[in-house]
C-alpha positions as CSV (number, residue, x, y, z in Angstrom):
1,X,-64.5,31.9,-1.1
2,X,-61.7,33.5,0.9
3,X,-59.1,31.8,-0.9
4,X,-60.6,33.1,-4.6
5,X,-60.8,36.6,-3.2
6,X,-56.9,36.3,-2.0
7,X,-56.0,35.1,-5.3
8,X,-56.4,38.2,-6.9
9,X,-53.6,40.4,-7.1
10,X,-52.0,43.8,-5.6
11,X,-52.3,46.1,-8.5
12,X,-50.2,49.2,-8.2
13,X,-52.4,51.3,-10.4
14,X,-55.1,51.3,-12.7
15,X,-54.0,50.0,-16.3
16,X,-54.1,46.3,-14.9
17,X,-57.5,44.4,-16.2
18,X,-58.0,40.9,-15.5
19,X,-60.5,39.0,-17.2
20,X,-63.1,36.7,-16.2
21,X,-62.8,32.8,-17.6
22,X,-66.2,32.4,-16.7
23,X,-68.5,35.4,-17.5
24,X,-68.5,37.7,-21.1
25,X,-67.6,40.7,-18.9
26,X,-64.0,42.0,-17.2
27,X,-63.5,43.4,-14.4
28,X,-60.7,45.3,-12.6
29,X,-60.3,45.0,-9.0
30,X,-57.6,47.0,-6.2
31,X,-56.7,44.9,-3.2
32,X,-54.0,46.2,-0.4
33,X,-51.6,42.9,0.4
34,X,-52.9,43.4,4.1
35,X,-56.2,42.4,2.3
36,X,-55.1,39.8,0.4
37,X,-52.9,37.9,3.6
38,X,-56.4,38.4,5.8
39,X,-58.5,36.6,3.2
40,X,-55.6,33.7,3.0
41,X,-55.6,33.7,6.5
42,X,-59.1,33.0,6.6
43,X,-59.1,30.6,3.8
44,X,-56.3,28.8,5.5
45,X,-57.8,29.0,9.0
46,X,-61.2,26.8,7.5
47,X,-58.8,24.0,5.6
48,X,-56.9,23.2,8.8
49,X,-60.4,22.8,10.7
50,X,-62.0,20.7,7.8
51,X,-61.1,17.0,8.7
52,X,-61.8,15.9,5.4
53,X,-59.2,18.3,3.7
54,X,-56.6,16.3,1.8
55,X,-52.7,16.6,1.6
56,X,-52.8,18.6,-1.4
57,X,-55.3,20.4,-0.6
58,X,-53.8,21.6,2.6
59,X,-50.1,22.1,0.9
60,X,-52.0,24.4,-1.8
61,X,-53.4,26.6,0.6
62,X,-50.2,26.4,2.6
63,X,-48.1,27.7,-0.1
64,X,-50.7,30.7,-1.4
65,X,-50.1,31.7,2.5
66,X,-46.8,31.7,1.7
67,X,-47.0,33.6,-1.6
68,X,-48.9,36.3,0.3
69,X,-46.2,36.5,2.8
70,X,-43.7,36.9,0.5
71,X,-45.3,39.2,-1.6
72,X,-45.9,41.7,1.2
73,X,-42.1,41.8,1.8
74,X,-41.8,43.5,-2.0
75,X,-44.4,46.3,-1.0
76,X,-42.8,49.3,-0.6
77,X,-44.0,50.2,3.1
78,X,-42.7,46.7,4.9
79,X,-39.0,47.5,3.0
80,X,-38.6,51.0,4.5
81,X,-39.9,49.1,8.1
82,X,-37.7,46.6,10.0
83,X,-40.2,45.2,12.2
84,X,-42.7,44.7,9.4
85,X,-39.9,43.0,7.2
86,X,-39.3,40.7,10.7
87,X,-42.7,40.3,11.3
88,X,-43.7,38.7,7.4
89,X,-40.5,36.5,7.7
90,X,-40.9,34.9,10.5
91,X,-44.6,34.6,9.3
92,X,-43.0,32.9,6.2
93,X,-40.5,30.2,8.6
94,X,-43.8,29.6,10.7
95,X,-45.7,28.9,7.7
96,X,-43.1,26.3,6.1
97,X,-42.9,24.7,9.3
98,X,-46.8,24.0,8.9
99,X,-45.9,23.1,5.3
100,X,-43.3,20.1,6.3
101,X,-45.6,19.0,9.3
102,X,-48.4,18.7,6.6
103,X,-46.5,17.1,3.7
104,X,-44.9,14.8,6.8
105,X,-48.5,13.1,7.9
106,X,-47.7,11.1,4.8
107,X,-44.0,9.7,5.1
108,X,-44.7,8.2,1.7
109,X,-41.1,8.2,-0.7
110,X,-42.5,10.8,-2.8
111,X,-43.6,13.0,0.4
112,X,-40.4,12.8,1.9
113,X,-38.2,13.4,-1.7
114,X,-41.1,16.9,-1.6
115,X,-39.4,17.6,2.2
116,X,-35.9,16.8,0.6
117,X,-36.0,19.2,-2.4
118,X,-37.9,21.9,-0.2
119,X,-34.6,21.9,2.0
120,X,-32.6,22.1,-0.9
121,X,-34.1,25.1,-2.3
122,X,-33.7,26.9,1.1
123,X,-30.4,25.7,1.5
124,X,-29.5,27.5,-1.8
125,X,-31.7,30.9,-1.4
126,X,-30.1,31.1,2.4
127,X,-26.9,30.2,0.2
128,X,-27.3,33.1,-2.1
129,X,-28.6,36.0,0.7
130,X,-25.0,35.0,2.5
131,X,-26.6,32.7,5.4
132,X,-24.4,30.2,5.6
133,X,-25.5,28.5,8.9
134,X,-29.1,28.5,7.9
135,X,-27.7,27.1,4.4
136,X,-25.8,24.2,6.3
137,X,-29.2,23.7,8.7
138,X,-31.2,23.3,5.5
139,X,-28.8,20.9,3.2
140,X,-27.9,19.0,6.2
141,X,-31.8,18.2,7.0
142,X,-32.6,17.2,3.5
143,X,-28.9,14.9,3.1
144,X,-30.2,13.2,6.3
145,X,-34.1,12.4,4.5
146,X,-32.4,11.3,1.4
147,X,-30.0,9.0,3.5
148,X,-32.9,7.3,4.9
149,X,-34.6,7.3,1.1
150,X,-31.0,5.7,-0.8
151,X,-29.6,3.8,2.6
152,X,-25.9,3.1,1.5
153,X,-26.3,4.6,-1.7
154,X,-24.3,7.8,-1.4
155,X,-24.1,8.2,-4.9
156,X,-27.5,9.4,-5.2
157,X,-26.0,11.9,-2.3
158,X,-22.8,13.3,-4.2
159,X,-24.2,16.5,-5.5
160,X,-25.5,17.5,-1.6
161,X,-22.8,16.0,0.3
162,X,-20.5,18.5,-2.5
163,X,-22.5,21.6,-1.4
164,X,-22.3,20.9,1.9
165,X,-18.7,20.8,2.1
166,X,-18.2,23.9,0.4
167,X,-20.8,25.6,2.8
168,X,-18.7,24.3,5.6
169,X,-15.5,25.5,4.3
170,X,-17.0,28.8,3.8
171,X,-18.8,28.9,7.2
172,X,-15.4,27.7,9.2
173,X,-16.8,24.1,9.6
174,X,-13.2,22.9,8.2
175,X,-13.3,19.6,10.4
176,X,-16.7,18.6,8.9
177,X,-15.9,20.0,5.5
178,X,-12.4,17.9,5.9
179,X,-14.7,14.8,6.7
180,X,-16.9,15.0,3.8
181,X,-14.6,16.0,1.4
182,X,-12.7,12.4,2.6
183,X,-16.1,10.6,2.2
184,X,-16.4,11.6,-1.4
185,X,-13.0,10.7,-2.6
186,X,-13.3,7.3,-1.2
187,X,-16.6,7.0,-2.9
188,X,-15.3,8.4,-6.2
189,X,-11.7,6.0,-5.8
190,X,-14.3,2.8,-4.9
191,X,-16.3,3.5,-8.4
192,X,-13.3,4.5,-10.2
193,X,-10.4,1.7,-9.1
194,X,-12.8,-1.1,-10.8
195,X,-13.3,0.6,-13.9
196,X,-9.0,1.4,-13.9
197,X,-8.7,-2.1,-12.8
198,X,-10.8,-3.5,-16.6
199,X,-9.1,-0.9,-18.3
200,X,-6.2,-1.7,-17.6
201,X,-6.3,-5.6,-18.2
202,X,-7.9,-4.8,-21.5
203,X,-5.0,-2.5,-22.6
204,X,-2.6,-5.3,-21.5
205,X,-4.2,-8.1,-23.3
206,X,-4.7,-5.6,-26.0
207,X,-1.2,-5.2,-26.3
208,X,0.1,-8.5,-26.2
209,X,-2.4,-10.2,-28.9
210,X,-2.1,-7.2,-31.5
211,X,1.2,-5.7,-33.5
212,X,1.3,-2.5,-34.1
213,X,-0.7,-1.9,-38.1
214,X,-3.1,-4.8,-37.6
215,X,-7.0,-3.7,-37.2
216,X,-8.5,-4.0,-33.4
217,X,-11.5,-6.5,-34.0
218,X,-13.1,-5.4,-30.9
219,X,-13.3,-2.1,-31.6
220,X,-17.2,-0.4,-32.4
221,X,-15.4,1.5,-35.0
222,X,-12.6,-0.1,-37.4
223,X,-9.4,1.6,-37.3
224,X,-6.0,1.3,-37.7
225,X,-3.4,2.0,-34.7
């Protein structure tokens, strides 16, 4: 019940209707976000104590408590108020942290890719609000899940391990930058030297079979050279 009454949302005025999917009427309803976080609270406070909850269900409520978080740090009251603005964001961190423990009971591949793209997505909104240590924190957590997902294969990694560089460079980090930046060259020059090394032993027995003017059987489309 709690969690249907914090799903409705913080109108600002009176023009907003919503209407019902169930009954023939509408309705229009007011709710103050410190409203709307109490009833999540409350809605989130029976899911942990039900031992029968599921994953999901617990990682749905989990994120509504999140949204309500977040959408208190747009009202217009908690931007004008440090401590308020403090107060809802560390409400937010302490609420992810629930989030990973949750999603974390079951280290399935799928859970764990869930924790991995979670701390990507941090790792770029920490990016974008100039937190470049938080950034690093975040990218480096999820490039150590997915090394344990892909083992040795770092190409699945190339992307992160790119970012995470860059972060470095910007936060400082130069030796670890320097390091990674080192890692993915040698990666790149391992998948590149084989292909160079066919490419160019086809060239060469390409060139020594075929005269300039003659047509290049092996080639998907006929031409002349």
């Amino acid at each position: 019940m709690f969690e249907h009454l914090a799903a409705f949302n913080v109108y600002s005025d009176d023009r907003h209707i919503e209407y019902s999917s169930t009954e023939q009427w509408r309705y229009e309803i007011k709710v103050d976000y410190r409203q709307r976080i109490a009833w999540q609270e409350q809605a989130l406070t029976w899911r942990l104590k039900d031992k029968k909850a599921s994953t999901e269900a617990l990682v749905y409520t989990l994120n509504r408590m999140r949204d309500a978080y977040s959408d208190a740090l747009e009202e217009r009251d908690v931007e004008c108020d440090s401590a308020r603005k403090a107060y809802y964001l560390a409400k937010i961190d302490a609420t992810e942290r629930q989030w990973l423990n949750v999603i974390l009971r079951d280290k399935t591949w799928d859970n764990r890719e869930r924790v991995a793209s979670f701390l990507q997505q941090k790792a770029d909104i920490a990016y974008n609000a100039g937190h470049i240590s938080e950034a690093i924190n975040a990218l480096s957590q999820a490039l150590k899940i997915k090394q344990t997902l892909y083992g040795a294969e770092f190409g699945e990694m190339t992307v992160d391990s790119n970012n995470l560089a860059g972060f470095y460079a910007q936060g400082h980090h130069y030796k670890e930058a320097k390091d990674l930046y080192l890692k993915l060259i040698a990666y790149y020059q391992s998948r590149l030297t084989p292909m160079a090394t066919v490419i160019s032993r086809f060239t060469l027995l390409f060139a020594r079979k075929h005269r300039p003017g003659q047509y290049f059987p092996l080639s998907p489309i006929a031409g002349r050279i």
